[in-house]
PAVO-160987 format. One record per residue (C-alpha): residue in three letters; x, y, z; residue number from 1. Coordinates in nm, 3 decimals. Layout:
<nodes>
+--------+---------+---------+---------+-----+
| residu |    east |   north |      up | num |
+--------+---------+---------+---------+-----+
|    ala |       X |       Y |       Z | NUM |
...
+--------+---------+---------+---------+-----+
</nodes>
This chain:
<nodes>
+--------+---------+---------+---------+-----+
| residu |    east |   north |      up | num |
+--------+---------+---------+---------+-----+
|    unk |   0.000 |   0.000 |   0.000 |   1 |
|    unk |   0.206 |   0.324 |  -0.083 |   2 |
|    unk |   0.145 |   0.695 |   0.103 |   3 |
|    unk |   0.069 |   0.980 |  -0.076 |   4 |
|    unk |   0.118 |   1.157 |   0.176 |   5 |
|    unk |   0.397 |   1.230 |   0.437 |   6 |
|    unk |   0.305 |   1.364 |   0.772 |   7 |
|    unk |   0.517 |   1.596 |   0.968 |   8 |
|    unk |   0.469 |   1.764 |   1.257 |   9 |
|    unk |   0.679 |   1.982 |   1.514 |  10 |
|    unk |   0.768 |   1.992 |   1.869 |  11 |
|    unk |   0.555 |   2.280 |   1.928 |  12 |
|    unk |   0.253 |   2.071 |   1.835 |  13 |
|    unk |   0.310 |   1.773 |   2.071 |  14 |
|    unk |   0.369 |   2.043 |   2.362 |  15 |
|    unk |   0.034 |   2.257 |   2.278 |  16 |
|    unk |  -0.123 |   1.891 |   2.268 |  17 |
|    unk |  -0.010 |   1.783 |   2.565 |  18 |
|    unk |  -0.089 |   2.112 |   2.712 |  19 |
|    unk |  -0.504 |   2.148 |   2.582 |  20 |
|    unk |  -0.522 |   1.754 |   2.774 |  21 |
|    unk |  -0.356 |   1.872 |   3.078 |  22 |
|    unk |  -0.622 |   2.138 |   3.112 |  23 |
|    unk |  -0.968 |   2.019 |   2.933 |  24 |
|    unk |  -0.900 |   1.608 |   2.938 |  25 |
|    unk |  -0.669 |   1.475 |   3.242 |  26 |
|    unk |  -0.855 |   1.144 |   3.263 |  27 |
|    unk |  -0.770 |   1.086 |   2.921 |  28 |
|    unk |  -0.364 |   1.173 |   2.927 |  29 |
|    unk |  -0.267 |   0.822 |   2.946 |  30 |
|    unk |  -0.498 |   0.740 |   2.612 |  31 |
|    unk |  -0.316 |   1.040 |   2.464 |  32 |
|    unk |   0.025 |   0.939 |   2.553 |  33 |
|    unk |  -0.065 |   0.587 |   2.373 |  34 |
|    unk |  -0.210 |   0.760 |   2.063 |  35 |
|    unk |   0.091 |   0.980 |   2.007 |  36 |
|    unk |   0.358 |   0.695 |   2.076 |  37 |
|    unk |   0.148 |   0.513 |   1.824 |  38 |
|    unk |   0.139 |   0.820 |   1.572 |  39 |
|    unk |   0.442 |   0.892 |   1.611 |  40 |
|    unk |   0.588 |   0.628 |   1.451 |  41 |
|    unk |   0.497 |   0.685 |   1.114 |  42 |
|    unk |   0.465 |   1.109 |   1.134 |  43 |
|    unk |   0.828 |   1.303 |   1.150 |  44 |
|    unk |   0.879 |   1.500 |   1.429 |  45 |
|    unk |   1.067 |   1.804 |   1.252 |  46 |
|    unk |   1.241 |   2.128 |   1.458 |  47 |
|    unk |   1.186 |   2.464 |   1.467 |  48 |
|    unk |   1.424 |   2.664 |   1.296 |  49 |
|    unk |   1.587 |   2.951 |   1.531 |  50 |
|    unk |   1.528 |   3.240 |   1.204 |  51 |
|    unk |   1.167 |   3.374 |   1.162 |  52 |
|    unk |   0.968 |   3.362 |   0.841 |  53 |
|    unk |   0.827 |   3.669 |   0.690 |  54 |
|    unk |   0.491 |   3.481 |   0.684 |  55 |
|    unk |   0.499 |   3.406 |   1.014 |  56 |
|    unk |   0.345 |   3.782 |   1.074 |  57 |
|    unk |   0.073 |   3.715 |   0.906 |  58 |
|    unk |  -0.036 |   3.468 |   1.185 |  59 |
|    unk |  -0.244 |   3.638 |   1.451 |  60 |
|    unk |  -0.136 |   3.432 |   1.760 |  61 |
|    unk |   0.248 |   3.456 |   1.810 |  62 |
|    unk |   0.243 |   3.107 |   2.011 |  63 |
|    unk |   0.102 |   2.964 |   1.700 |  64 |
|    unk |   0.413 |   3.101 |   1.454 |  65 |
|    unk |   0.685 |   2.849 |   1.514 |  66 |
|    unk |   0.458 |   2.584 |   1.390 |  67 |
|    unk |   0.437 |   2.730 |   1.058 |  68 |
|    unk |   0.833 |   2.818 |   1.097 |  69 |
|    unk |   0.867 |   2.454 |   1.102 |  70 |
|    unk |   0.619 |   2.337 |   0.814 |  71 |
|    unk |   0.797 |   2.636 |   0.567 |  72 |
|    unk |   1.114 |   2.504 |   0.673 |  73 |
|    unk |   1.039 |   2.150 |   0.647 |  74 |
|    unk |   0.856 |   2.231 |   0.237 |  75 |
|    unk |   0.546 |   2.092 |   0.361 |  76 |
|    unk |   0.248 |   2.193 |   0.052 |  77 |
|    unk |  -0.036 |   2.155 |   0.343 |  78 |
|    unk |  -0.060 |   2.257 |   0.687 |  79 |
|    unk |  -0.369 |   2.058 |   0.792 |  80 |
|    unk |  -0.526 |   2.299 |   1.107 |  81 |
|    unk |  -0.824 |   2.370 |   1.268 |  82 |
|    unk |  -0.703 |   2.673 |   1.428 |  83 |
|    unk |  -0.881 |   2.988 |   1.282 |  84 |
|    unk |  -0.544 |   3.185 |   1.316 |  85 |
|    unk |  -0.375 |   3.010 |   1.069 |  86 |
|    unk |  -0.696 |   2.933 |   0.864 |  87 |
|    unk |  -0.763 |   3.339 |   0.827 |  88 |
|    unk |  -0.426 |   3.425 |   0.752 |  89 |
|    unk |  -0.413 |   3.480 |   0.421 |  90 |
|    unk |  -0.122 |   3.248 |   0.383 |  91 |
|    unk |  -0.088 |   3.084 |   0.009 |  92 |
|    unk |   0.180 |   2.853 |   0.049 |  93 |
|    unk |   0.221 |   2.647 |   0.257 |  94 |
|    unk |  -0.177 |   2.593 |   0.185 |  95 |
|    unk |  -0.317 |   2.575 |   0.505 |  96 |
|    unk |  -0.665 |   2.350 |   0.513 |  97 |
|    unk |  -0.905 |   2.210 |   0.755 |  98 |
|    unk |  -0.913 |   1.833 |   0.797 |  99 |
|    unk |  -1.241 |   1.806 |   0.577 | 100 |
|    unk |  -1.111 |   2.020 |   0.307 | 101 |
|    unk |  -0.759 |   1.760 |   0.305 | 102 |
|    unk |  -0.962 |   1.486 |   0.300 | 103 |
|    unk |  -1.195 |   1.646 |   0.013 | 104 |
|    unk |  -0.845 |   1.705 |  -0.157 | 105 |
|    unk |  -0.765 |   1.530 |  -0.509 | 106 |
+--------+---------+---------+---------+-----+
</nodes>
């Protein structure tokens, strides 16, 4: 079976993650921890480089602008999100999409 697709995905998204459960799902950390160790052996955990992207500004939330640091960095073509700061910024490339819209994709 091949993979059309190749996930990525950076430290700053397993933190925030880790963070939202902390705060709106502690029963379920341990289910979370299982899910990710699964996931996480077929998606790339990629860094953050240290140099800011012009784009980056066009992201409201500044917590939220190291994640698309790393996707730019890393040449990803979508940045799968649900998050309305990324989805309203105006942002062409990498082309940032809700999970629906991906999975409408062709």
């Amino acid at each position: 079976m091949t993979h059309p697709n190749h996930a990525v995905v950076c430290e700053q998204n397993i933190d925030e993650l880790r963070r939202v459960f902390n705060r709106k799902f502690p029963t379920k950390l341990y289910a979370m921890e299982r899910f990710l160790a699964t996931a996480l052996m077929s998606i790339e955990v990629v860094p953050v480089p240290e140099p800011e992207a012009d784009a980056e500004q066009s992201v409201r939330d500044v917590a939220d602008r190291p994640i698309l640091r790393a996707a730019i960095a890393s040449g990803v073509d979508v940045l799968l999100t649900g998050d309305k700061d990324f989805l309203e910024s105006g942002i062409k490339y990498p082309k940032i999409v809700t999970a629906a819209e991906f999975l409408a994709m062709k």
